[in-house]
Each structure stands twice: as C-alpha cells, then as structure tokens.
N, C-alpha and C positions, 0 to 999 in steps of 0.2 A: 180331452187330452190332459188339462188341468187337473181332473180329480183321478186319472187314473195313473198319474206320477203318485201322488197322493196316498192311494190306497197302495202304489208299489213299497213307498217310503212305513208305510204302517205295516206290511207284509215282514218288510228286512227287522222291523225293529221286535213286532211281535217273534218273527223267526229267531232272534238275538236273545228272547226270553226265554222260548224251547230250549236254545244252546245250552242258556247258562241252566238251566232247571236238570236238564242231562248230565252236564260235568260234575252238578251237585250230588244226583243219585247214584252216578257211576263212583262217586270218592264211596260216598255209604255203603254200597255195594260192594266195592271191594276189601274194605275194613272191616266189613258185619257177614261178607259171604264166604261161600266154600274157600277161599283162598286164604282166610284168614283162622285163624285159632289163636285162642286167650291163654296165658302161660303166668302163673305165680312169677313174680319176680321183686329183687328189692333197689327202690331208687338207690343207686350207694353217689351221687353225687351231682349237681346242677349245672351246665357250662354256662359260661353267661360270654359274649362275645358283641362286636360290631360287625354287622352283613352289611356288605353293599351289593345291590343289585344296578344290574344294569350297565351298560358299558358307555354311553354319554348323553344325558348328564346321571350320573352313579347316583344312585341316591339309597344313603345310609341310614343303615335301623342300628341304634343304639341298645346296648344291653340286651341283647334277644337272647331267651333261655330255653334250655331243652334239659329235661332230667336225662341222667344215662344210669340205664339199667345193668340187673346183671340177672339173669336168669338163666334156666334149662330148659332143652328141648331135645326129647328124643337119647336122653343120656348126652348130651353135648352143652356144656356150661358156654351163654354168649356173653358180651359186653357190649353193648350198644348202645345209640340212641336215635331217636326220630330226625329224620332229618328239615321234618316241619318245625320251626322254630317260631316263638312268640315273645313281642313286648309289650304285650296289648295288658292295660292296666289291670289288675287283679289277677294275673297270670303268675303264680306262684308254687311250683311243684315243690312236692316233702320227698325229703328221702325218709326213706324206712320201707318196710316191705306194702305191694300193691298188686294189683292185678293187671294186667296189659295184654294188647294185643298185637300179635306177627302176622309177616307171611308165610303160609303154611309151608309154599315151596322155597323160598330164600329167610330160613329160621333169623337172618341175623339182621332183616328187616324190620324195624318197629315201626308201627301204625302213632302218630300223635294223635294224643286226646282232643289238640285243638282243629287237626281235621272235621270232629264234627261241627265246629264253628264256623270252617267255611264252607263248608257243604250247605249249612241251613244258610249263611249268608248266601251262596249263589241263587239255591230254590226261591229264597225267599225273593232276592233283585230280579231272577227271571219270571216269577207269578206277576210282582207289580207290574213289568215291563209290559207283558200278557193284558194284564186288566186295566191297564193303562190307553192301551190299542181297543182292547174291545168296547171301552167306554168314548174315547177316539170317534172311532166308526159311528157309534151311535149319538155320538154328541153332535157332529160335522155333515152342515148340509153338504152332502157330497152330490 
C-alpha cells in the first residue's frame, strides 16, 4: 500500500517533467517552425518598464526590457515588440539593424530572443525532474 502511494507520487512528479519538457519544445517549435519566419528588421528603441504579475500578492519585476522593432513584411512596414520581457542580468538589446523572428500568420507578432532561454530552462527542469525519478525508483527499496 506504502510503496504504491510512493511510486504514485514519483509517476505525478516524473509526469510533471514530461509536462514541462513539452511546453519547452512546443515554445521552439513554434518560433523555429512553419508558423514563424525571420524578417531583417532594425531595433530603433528599448522599453524599459515595471511588470507586476499576479493579482495577490503582485509581485514586481523591475526594469524589464524589450527592444522594439520596426520591420517589413509582405510590403507592410510594422512596429512592434515581443511581448516576452526580461530583467535577467546581462540582458541588453542594441538598437541598430538585426534579424528577427515573426509569426508568419499575425506579421505584427515578434517571437523574443529570450524565449529560447526558457524553453532550455523548462527541458532542462523537466530532464532533471525525469532523472531525478528514474534514479528514485532505482535507489528506494520499494
């Protein structure tokens, strides 16, 4: 009875590694697949702002920046910017011209660069979680 609560609890946690390993491929995947395409474009300016997330208790991200672009698609000049935002140290976009990527169907969509930062952080938190369980199972007299 005891160890099969046990192997339920290592099932939910390893299934919790799938998840995240999923949300990370599917970010890649739609940033790097059919739905996206890469567009010349030039940073023409950085926003820097305060986000707060969350509705109680709110908790605030200071200085968080996003370049905004100005590119063409399709004979159609946009202005945009990612609505992925970052304050994470070293995080410093240049304006001047760059290369980026959209969404192919909604052109005035930009993909962030620091999307692939957490795509690798999620694969990466759901492998551990993975090899964390399957080491688990084999470590634990069950």
């Amino acid at each position: 009875m005891e160890s099969e609560r046990i192997h339920l609890a290592l099932a939910a946690v390893a299934a919790l590694g799938g998840l995240l390993i999923a949300i990370g491929v599917r970010l890649l995947v739609r940033m790097y697949g059919r739905r996206s395409v890469a567009v010349d474009a030039e940073c023409i300016d950085v926003s820097s702002k305060t986000v707060h997330v969350g509705a109680f208790p709110s908790a605030k991200y200071r200085n968080t920046k996003a370049p905004v672009y100005r590119y063409r698609y399709q004979g159609k000049e946009y202005i945009s910017q990612p609505v992925l935002r970052s304050n994470r140290p070293g995080y410093r976009p240049k304006t001047g011209p760059c290369r980026i990527r959209i969404d192919r169907r909604h052109p005035e969509k930009v993909f962030s660069s620091e999307r692939k930062a957490v795509a690798g952080l999620l694969i990466g938190m759901g492998s551990l979680y993975i090899v964390a369980m399957v080491v688990a199972v084999r470590v634990l007299p069950l």
